[in-house]
MIMI-283690 format. One record per residue (C-alpha): x, y, z; residue number from 1. Coordinates in Angstrom, 2 decimals. Example, Ala and Ser with C-alpha at 12.3 -4.5 7.8 and 13.67 -1.06 7.14 Angstrom:
# residues 2
PT       c1       c2       c3    n
PT    12.30    -4.50     7.80    1
PT    13.67    -1.06     7.14    2
# end
This chain:
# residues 366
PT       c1       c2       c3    n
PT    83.02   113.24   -16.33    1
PT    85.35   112.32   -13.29    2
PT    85.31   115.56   -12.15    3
PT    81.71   116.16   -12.29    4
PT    80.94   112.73   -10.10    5
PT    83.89   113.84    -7.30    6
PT    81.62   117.20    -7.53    7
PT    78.56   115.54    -7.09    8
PT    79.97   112.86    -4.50    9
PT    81.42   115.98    -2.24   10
PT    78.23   118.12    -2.43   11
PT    75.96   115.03    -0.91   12
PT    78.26   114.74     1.79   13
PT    77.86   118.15     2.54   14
PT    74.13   117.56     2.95   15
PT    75.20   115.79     6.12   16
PT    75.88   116.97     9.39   17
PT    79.44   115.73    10.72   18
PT    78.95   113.39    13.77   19
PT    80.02   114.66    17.17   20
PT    81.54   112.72    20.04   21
PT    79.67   111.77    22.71   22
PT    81.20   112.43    26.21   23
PT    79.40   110.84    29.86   24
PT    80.98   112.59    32.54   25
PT    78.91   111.25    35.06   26
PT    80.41   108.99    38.07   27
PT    79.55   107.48    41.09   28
PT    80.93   110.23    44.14   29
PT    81.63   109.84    47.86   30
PT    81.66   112.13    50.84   31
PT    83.95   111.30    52.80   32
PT    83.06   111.26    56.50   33
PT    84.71   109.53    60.01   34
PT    83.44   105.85    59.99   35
PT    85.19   102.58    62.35   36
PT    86.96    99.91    61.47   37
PT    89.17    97.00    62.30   38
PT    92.72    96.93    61.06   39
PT    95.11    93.76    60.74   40
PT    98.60    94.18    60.86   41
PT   100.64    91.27    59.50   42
PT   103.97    89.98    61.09   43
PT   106.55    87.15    59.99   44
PT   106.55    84.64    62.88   45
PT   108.34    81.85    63.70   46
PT   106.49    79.07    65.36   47
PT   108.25    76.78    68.20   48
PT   106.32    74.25    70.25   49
PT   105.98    74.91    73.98   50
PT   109.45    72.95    75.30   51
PT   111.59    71.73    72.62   52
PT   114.19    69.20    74.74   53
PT   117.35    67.92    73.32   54
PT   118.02    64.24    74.32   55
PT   121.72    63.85    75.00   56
PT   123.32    60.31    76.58   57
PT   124.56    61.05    80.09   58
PT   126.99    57.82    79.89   59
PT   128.99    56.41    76.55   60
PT   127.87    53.08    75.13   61
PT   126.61    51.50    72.25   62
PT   123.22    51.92    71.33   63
PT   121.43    48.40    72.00   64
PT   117.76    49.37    71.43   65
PT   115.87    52.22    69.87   66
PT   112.26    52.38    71.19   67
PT   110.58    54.87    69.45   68
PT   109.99    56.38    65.89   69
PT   110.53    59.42    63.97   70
PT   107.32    62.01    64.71   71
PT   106.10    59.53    67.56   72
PT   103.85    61.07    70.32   73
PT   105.47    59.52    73.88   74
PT   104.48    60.43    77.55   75
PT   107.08    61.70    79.89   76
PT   109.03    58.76    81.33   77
PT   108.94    56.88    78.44   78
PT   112.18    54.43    77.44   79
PT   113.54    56.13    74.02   80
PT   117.01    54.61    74.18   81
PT   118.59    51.71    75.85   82
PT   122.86    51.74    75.99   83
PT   124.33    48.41    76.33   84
PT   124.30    47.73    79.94   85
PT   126.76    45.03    80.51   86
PT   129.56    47.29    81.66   87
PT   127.80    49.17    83.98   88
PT   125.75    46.27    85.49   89
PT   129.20    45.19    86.12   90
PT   131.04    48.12    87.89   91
PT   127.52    48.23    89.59   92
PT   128.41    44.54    91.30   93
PT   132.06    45.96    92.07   94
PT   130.59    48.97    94.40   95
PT   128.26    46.32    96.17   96
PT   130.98    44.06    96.36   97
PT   133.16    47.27    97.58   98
PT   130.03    48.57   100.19   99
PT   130.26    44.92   101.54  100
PT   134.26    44.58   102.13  101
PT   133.96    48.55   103.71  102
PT   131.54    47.20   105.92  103
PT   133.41    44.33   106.99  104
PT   136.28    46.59   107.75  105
PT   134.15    49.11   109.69  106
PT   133.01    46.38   111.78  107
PT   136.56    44.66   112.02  108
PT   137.79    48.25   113.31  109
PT   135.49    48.92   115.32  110
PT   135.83    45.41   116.97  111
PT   139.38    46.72   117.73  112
PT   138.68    49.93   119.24  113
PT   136.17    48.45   121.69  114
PT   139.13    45.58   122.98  115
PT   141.92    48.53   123.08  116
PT   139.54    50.91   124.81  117
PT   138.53    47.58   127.78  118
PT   142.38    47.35   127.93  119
PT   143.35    50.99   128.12  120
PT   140.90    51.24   131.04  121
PT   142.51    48.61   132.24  122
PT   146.08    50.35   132.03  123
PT   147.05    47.28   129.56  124
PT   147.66    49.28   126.62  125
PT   149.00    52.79   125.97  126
PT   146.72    55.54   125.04  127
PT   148.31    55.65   121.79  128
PT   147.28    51.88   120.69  129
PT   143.90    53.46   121.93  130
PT   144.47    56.35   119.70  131
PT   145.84    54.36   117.10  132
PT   142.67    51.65   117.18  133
PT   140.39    55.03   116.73  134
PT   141.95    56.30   113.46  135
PT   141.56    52.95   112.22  136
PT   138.05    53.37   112.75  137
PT   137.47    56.38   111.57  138
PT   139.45    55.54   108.69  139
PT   137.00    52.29   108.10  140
PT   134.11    54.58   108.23  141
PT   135.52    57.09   105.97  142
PT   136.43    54.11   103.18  143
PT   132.81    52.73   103.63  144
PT   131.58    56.31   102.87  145
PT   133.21    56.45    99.61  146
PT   132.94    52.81    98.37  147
PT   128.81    53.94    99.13  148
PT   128.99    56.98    97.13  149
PT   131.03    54.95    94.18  150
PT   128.09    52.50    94.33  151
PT   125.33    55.73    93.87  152
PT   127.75    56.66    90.97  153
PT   127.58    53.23    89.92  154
PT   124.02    52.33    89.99  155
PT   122.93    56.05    88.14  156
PT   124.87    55.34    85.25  157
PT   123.37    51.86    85.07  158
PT   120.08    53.82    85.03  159
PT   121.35    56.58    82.89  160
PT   121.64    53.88    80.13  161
PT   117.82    53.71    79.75  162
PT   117.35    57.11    77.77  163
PT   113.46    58.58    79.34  164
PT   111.66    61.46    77.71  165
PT   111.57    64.59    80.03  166
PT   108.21    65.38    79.12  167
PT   104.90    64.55    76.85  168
PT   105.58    65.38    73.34  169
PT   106.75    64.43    69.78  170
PT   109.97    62.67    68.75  171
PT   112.15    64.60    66.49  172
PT   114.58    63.18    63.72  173
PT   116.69    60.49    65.25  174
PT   120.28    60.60    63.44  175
PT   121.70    57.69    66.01  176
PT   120.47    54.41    65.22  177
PT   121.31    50.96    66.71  178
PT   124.94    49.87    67.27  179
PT   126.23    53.34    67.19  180
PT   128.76    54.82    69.49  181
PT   127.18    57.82    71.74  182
PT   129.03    59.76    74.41  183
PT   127.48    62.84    76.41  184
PT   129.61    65.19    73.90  185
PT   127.55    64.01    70.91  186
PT   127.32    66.71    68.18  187
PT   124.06    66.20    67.68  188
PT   121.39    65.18    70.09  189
PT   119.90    61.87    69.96  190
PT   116.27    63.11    69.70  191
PT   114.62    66.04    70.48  192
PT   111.22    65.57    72.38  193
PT   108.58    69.17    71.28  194
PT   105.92    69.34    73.81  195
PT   103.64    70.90    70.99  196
PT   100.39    70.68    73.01  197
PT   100.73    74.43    72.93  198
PT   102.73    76.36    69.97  199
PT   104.57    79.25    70.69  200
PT   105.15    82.03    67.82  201
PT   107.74    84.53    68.17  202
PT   107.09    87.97    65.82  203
PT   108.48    91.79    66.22  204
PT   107.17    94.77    66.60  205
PT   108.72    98.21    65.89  206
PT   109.84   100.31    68.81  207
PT   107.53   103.24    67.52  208
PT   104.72   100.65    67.48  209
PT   105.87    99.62    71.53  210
PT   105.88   103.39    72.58  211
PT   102.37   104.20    71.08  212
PT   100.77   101.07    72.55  213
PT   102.68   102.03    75.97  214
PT   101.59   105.61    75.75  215
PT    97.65   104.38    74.90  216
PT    98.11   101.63    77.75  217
PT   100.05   101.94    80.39  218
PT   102.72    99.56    81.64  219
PT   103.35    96.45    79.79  220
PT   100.87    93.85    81.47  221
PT    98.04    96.61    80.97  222
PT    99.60    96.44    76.94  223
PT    99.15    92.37    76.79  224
PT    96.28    92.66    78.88  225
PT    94.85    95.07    76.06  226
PT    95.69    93.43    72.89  227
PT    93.01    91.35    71.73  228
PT    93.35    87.41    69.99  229
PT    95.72    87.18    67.25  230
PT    95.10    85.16    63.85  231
PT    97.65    83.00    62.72  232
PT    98.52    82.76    58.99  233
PT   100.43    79.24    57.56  234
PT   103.24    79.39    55.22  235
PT   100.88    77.58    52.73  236
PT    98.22    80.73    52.55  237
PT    95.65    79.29    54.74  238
PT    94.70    80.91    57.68  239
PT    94.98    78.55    60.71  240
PT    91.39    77.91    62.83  241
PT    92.11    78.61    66.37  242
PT    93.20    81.80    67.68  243
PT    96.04    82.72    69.80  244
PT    96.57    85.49    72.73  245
PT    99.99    87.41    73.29  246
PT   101.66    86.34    76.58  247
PT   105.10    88.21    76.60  248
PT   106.43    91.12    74.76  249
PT   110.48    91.48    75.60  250
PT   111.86    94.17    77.70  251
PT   114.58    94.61    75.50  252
PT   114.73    96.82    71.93  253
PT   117.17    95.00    69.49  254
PT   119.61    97.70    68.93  255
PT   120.09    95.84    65.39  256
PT   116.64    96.32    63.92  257
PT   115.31    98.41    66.13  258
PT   112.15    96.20    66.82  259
PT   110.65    94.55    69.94  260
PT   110.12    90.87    70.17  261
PT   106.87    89.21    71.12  262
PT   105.31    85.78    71.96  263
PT   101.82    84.75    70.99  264
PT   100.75    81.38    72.02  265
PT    98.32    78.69    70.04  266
PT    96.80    75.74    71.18  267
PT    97.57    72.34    68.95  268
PT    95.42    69.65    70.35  269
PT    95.29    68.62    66.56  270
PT    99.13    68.47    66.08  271
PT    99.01    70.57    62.95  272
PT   101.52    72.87    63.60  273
PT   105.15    71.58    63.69  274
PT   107.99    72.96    65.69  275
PT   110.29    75.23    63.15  276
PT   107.60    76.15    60.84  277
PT   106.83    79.89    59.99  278
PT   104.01    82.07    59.15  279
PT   102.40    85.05    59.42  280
PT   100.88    86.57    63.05  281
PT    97.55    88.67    62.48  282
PT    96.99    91.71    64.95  283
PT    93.62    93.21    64.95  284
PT    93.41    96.78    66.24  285
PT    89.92    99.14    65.96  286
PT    89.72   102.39    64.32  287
PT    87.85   105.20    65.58  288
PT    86.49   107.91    62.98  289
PT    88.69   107.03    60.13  290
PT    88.20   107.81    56.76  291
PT    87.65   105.08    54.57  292
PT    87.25   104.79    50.77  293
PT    86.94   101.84    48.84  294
PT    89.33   100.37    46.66  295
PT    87.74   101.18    42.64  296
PT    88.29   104.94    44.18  297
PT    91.91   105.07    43.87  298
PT    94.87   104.76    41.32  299
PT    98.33   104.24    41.45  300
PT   101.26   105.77    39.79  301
PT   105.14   104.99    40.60  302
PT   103.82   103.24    43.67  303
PT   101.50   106.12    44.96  304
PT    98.02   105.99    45.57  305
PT    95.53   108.41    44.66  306
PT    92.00   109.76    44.27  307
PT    90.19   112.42    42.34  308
PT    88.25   114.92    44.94  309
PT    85.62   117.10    42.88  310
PT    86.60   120.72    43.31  311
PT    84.32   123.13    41.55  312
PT    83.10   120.20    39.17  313
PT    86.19   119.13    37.99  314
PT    88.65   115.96    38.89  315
PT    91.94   116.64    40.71  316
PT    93.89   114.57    41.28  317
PT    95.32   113.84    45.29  318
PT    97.79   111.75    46.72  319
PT    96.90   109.75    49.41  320
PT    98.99   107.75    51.88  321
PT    96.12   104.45    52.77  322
PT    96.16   101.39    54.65  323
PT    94.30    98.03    53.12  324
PT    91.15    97.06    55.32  325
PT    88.83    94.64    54.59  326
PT    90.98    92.20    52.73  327
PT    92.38    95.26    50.33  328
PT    88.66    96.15    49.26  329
PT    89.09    99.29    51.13  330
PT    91.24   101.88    52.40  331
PT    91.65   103.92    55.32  332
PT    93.40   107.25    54.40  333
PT    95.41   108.35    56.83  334
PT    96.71   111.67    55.08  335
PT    95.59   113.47    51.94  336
PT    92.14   113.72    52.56  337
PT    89.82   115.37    55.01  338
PT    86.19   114.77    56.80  339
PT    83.52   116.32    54.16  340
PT    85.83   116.19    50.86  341
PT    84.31   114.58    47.64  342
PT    85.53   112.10    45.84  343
PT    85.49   110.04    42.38  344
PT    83.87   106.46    43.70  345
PT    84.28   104.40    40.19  346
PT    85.88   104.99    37.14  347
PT    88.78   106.91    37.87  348
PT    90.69   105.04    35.00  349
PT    88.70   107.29    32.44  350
PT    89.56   110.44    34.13  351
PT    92.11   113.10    33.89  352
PT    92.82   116.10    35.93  353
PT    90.68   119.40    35.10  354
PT    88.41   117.28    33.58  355
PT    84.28   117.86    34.48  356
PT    82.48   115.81    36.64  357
PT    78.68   115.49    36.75  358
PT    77.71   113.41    40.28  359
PT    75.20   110.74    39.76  360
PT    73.54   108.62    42.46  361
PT    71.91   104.62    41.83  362
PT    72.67   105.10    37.70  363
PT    71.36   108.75    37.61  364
PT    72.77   112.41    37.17  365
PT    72.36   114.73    40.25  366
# end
C-alpha cells in the first residue's frame, strides 16, 4: 500500500516540467569618450593670521595694570600693559636734574675760557691756563652730552613701561597677570597681538606637481598668476564661504619631504578663522578630454578599482587607476581604459568575468 502511493506520488510529479532559472543579463552600458572636467586636489593647511606679534616688556617691573582681555580686538597704539612707573619716573628726574647741573657747568666753563682767553691776549696768563680753561670746556660739553643721552635713556624706559600694540588685531592668551614680575627675557610673551583681518594658510605641494605646473606655465609669477581661487575646508567638515588666491609658492624644495611650500591667503572680516587652526586647502584645476565614468561603474578589490568593458558580449573585468570628481560620484580614468571602449554602467556587483552581457538603453534590451 506504501509502495503503491510513493509510486503514484512520483509518477504525478513527473507530469510536471522542472522549473528553470531565470537569468537577466541586461545592463545599463557606456561608451566611453573624451569629456571636461574640473578636478580638486585637497591639501592639509595650516592657517596663521596675517602678523602674529609677540608682546615682550622692554624694561623689568611689576605689572600695575592689565588693559585688555583675552580674544579682545585693539587698534594699533593701544595701552595693553602698564609697569609700575615709580622707579623710572624717578631716574627720569635724576637725568633732568643731571642735564641741568651739566649745563651749569658748561656755562661755568665756558665763563672761564672767555676771562683766560681776554687775559692771554693780554699776556696776563700763560697759554697753558688758556689751554687748560679750553679742556675744561670741552670737557663740560662732553659731560652735558652724556647726562642728555642718560636722560633719552631715561625718559624711553619711562615710556617703555606703557606696553602699546604694534598693530590692529586680536589679543592672544595673557599668562602675566597683575603684580607679576616681567623682565625683557620673559619665557613667554606677555600677549601676542594676530592681525587676522587677512588669514594666511600655508600647504605643500609635491616637487613633481611644481615641475609640471612650471613646464605648463612658465616662471613662477606666470604659475600664481595661473592658478585660479582656492576653497578652504575647516577642521570641523564645513567648507569655509569666501575664497582665497595663492600669493607665494617657496623657492626652495624641502629636501625632507620632497614637497614645495605654498601660501594662499583668505580674507576674515568676520573673525571666524583663528590663528593656529588647520584645515584643508581646495585646488581646482580643468580637465581637457578626459575620460570619465561614474561611480555605480566600478568595483573594488584589495584597494583596486575596476570596471567591466564588453568585449564580444561578455564582461571582463579591467583595472583602472581613477581620480574622484564631482564629490566621488565620478571618476576620471587616467589609465586602463581608452576613448571608444564599452563599459558595464550599473550593476557590476551581479557580474562575473566571461559572463554575457545584453546592452539595454532607458529599461530596454538593444
Amino acid at each position: 500500500m506504501c509502495a503503491a502511493a510513493m509510486a503514484c506520488c512520483f509518477f504525478l510529479s513527473g507530469c510536471h516540467e522542472a522549473p528553470t532559472l531565470s537569468y537577466d543579463a541586461s545592463y545599463a552600458v557606456l561608451t566611453l569618450s573624451p569629456a571636461d572636467r574640473e578636478l580638486t586636489s585637497s591639501y592639509p593647511a595650516s592657517i596663521q593670521g596675517r602678523q602674529d606679534i609677540a608682546i615682550y616688556p622692554q624694561v623689568s617691573g611689576t605689572i600695575s595694570e592689565v588693559c585688555i582681555k583675552e580674544g579682545e580686538r585693539v587698534r594699533k597704539g593701544q595701552t595693553l600693559f602698564v609697569i609700575d612707573q615709580v622707579p623710572y619716573k624717578a631716574a627720569l628726574k635724576v637725568a633732568e636734574a643731571n642735564v641741568e647741573a651739566a649745563r651749569a657747568g658748561v656755562a661755568t666753563a665756558q665763563l672761564v675760557f672767555d676771562s683766560k682767553k681776554a687775559l692771554y691776549d693780554e699776556e696776563v696768563v700763560s697759554e697753558f691756563d688758556l689751554r687748560t680753561a679750553e679742556n675744561q670746556l670741552l670737557t663740560a660739553k662732553a659731560q652735558l652730552s652724556q647726562a642728555e643721552a642718560q636722560e633719552v635713556t631715561a625718559r624711553n624706559n619711562l615710556s617703555y613701561t606703557t606696553v602699546q600694540s604694534p598693530s590692529n588685531g586680536v589679543v592672544g592668551t595673557l599668562p602675566y597677570r597683575a603684580g607679576a614680575l616681567v623682565s625683557p627675557s620673559l619665557p613667554k610673551p606677555l600677549t601676542t597681538v594676530s592681525d587676522n583681518s587677512e588669514m594666511y594658510v600655508y600647504f605643500s605641494i609635491s616637487e613633481s606637481q611644481l615641475y609640471d605646473l612650471t613646464s605648463e606655465h612658465g616662471s613662477m609669477p606666470e604659475v600664481i598668476a595661473s592658478l585660479p581661487e582656492v576653497d578652504l575646508r575647516l577642521n570641523n567638515g564645513k567648507m569655509y564661504d569666501k575664497k582665497g588666491y595663492v600669493e607665494t609658492i617657496s623657492g626652495v624644495i624641502d629636501a625632507s619631504t620632497g614637497s614645495v611650500s605654498m601660501r594662499a591667503v583668505f580674507p576674515n572680516g568676520g573673525g571666524l578663522l583663528h590663528s593656529g587652526a588647520s584645515g584643508n586647502v581646495l585646488l581646482p584645476r580643468e580637465l581637457k578630454d578626459g575620460l570619465v565614468v561614474p561611480r555605480s561603474a566600478t568595483f573594488e578589490i584589495q584597494d583596486k578599482v575596476f570596471v567591466y568593458k564588453v568585449v564580444d558580449g561578455k564582461a571582463v573585468s579591467a583595472p583602472v587607476t581613477v581620480i574622484p570628481v564631482d564629490g566621488g560620484q565620478e571618476y576620471v580614468v587616467t589609465s586602463g581604459l581608452e576613448a571608444g571602449d564599452v563599459i558595464v554602467a550599473e550593476g557590476v556587483g551581479t557580474l562575473r568575468d566571461g559572463m554575457p552581457v545584453t546592452p539595454k538603453t532607458n529599461g530596454k534590451e538593444e
